[in-house]
N, C-alpha and C positions, 0 to 999 in steps of 0.2 A: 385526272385521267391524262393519261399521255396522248400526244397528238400524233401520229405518222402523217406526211406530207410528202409525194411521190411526184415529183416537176419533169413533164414533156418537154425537150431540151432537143437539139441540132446534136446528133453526136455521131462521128462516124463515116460523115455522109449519107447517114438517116437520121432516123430519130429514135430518143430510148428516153426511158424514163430513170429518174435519178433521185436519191433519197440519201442521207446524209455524206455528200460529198461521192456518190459511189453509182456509177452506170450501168444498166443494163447492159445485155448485147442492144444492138443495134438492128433497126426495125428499119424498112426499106420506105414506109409510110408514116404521117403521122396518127394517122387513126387507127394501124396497127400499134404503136406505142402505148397507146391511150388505151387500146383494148387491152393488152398486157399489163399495165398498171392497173387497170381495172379489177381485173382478174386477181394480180398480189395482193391489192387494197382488201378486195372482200376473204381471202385467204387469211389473212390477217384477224380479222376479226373472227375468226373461229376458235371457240374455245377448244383446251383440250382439256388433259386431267390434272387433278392436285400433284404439288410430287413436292419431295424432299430435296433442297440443290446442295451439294457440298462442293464447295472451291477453296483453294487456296490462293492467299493473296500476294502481293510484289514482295512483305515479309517471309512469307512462308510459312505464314499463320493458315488455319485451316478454320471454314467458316461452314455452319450450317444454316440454312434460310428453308421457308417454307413457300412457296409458291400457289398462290391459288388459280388452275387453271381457263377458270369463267373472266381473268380479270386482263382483257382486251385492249388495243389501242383502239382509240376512233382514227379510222384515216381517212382521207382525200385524195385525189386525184387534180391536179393544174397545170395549165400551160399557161401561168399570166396573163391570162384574160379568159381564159375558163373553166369552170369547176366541174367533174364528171361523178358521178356517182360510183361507188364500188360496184362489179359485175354483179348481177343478181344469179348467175349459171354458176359460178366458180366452181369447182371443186368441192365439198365438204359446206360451202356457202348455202 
């Protein structure tokens, strides 16, 4: 299972939260940060539905995949020295 990992970071002159290499806006608080990550985090883990994906690739090959919509990342929330649980309010959470 893949991992998501969403890191409370100084950015901005606030704080935001950051996940692979990439910031949020910027939150005037750190416990606003935290809540917004929070919020992504359990966002994330809601499934949606199966679906069919066709891409084509850097050849320009075209490729069919099946997707199954139940199959979630587990994530976190951190600031280096603490772990927060995903929102239990979120959205669709």
């Amino acid at each position: 299972m893949v991992k998501v990992t969403y890191e409370i970071v100084p950015h901005d002159g606030g704080w935001a939260y950051r996940f692979g290499g990439v910031y949020s806006e910027a939150f005037p608080t750190h416990a606003e940060a935290v809540e917004a990550a929070r919020i992504v985090a359990a966002e994330q883990q809601v499934g949606g539905d199966d679906a069919e994906i066709s891409y084509q690739d850097e050849k320009g090959r075209w490729h069919e995949e099946y997707t199954d919509g139940g199959d979630r990342p587990e994530t976190e929330v951190v600031d280096g020295k603490n772990h927060f649980p995903p929102a239990e309010n979120a959205p669709g959470a």
